[in-house]
Backbone as JSON Lines, residues from 0, in Angstrom:
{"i":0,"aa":"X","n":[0.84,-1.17,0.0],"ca":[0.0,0.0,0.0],"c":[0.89,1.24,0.0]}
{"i":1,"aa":"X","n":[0.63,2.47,-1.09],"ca":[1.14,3.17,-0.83],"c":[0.66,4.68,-0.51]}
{"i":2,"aa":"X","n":[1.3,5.35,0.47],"ca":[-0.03,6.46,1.14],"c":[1.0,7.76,-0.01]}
{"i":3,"aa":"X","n":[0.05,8.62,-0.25],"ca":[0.44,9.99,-1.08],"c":[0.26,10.98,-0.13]}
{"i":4,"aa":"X","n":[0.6,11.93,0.67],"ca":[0.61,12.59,1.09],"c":[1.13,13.81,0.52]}
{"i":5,"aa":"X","n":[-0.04,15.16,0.44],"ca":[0.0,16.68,-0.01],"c":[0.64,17.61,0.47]}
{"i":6,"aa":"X","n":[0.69,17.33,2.0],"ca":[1.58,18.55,2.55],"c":[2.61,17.2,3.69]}
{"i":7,"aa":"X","n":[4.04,18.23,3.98],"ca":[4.42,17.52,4.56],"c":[4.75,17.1,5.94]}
{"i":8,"aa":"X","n":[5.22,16.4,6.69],"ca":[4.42,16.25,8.08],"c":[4.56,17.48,9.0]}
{"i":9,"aa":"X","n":[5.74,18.07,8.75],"ca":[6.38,19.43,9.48],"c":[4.78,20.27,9.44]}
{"i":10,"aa":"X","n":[3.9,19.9,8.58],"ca":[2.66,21.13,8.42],"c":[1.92,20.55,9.18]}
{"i":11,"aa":"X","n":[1.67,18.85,9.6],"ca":[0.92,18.2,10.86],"c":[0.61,18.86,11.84]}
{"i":12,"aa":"X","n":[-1.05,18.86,12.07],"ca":[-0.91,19.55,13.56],"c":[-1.09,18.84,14.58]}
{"i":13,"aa":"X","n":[-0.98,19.47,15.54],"ca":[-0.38,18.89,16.98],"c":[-1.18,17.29,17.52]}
{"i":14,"aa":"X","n":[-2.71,17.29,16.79],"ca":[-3.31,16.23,16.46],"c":[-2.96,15.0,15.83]}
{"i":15,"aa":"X","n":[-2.66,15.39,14.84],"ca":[-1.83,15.26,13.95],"c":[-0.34,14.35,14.48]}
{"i":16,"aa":"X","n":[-0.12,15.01,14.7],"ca":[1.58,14.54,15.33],"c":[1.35,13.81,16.27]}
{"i":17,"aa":"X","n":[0.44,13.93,17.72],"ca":[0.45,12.59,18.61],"c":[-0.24,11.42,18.13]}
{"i":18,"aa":"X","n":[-0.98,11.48,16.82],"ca":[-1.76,9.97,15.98],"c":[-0.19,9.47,15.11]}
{"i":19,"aa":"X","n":[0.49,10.17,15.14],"ca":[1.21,9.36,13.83],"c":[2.09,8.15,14.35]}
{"i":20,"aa":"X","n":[2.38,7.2,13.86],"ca":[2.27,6.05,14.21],"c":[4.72,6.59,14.65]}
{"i":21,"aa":"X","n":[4.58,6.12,16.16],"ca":[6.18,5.95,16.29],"c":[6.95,4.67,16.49]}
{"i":22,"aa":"X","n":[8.49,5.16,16.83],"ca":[8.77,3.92,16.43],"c":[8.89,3.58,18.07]}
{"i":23,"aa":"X","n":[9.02,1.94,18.35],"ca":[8.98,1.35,19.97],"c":[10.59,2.02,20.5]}
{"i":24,"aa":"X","n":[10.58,2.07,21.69],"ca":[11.73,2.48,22.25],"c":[12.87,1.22,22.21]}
{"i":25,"aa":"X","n":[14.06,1.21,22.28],"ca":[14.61,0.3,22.14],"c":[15.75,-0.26,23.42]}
{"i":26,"aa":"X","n":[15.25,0.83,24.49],"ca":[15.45,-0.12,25.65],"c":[16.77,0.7,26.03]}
{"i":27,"aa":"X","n":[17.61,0.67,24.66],"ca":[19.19,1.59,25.26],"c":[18.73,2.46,25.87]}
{"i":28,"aa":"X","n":[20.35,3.17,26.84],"ca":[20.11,4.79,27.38],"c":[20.71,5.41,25.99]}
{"i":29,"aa":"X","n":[20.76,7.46,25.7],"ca":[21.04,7.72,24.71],"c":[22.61,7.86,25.62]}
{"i":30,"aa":"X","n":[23.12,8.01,24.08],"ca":[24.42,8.6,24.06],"c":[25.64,7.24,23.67]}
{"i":31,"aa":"X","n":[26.58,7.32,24.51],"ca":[27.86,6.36,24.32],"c":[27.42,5.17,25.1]}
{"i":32,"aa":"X","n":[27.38,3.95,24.1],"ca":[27.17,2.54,24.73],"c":[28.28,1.96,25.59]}
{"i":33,"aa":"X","n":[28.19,0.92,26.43],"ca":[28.68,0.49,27.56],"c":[29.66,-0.54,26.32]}
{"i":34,"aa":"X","n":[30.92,-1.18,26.69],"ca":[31.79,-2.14,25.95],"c":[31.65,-1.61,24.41]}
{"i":35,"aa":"X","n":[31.35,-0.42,24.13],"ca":[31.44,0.25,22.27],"c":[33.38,0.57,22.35]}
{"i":36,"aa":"X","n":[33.96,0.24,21.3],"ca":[35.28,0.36,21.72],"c":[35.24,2.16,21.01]}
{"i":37,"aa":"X","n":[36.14,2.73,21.75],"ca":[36.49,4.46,21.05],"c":[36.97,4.46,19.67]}
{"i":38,"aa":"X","n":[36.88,5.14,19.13],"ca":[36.9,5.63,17.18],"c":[38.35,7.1,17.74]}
{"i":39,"aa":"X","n":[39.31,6.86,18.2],"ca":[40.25,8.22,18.0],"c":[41.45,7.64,16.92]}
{"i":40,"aa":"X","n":[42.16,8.71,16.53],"ca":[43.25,8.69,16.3],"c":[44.3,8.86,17.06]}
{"i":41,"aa":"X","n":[45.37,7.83,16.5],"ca":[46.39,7.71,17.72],"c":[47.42,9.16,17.23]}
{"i":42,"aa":"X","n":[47.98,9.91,18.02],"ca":[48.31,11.24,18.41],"c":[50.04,10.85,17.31]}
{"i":43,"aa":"X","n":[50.62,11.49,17.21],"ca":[52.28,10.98,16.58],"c":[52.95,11.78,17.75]}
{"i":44,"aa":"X","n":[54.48,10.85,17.65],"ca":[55.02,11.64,18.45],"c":[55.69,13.26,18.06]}
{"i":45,"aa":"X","n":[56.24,13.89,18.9],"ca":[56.69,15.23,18.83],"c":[58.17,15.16,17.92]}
{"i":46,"aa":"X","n":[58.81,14.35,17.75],"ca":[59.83,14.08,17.07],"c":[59.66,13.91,15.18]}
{"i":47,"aa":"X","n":[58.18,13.25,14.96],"ca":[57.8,13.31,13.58],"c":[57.11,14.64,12.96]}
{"i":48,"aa":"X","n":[56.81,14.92,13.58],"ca":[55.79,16.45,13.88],"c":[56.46,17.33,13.02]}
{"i":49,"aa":"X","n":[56.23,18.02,11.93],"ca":[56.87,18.9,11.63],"c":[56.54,20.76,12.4]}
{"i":50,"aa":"X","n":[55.27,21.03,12.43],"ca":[54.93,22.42,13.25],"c":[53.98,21.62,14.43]}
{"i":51,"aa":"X","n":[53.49,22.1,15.48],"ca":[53.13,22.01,16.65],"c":[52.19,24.04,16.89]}
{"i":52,"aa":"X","n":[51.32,23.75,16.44],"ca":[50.14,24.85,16.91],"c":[49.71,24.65,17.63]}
{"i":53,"aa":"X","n":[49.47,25.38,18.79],"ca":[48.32,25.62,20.25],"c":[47.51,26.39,19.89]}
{"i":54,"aa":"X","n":[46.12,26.13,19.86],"ca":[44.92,26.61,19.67],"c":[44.73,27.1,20.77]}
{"i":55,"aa":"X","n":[43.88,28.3,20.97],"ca":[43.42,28.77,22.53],"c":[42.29,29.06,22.08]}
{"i":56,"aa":"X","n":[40.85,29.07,22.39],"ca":[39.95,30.11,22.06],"c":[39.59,31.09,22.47]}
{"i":57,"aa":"X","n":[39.12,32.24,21.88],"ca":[39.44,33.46,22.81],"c":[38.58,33.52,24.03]}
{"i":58,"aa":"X","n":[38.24,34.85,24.67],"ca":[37.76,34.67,25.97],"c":[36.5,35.1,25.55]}
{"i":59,"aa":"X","n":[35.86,35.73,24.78],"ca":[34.99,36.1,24.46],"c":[33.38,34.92,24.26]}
{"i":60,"aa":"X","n":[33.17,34.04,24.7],"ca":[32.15,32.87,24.34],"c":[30.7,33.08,24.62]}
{"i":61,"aa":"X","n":[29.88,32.8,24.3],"ca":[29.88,32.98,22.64],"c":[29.56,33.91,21.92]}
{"i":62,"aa":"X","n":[29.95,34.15,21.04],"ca":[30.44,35.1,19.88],"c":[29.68,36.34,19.84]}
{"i":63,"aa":"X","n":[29.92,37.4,20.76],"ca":[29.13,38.87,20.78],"c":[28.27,38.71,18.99]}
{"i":64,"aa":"X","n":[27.21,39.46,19.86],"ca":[26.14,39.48,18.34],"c":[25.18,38.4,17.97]}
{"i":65,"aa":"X","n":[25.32,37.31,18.88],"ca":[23.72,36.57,18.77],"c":[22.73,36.47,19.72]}
């Protein structure tokens, strides 16, 4: 079956949005799983390195003007 829909759900109203069918919870907590191994890159040493930059950010946070 396939449904056609005219406008799109963002235009749903609030009716609307608590009928629409969701998905079941899946039990995880959010965020970083328990035994997930880390995704980094391993760092090189200071000897292969050709420049070495220190980033600071300024003191200003966040950014005068929003």
């Amino acid at each position: 079956m396939v449904i056609i829909y005219s406008t799109p759900p963002s235009q749903d109203s609030p009716k609307q949005r608590a009928e629409r069918r969701k998905k079941p919870k899946s039990g995880r907590p959010k965020g970083a799983q328990r035994g997930h191994r880390k995704h980094q890159r391993a760092l090189w040493e200071e000897g292969k390195v050709d420049v070495i930059e220190r980033y600071y950010p300024s003191a200003r946070w966040p950014v005068e003007g929003r």
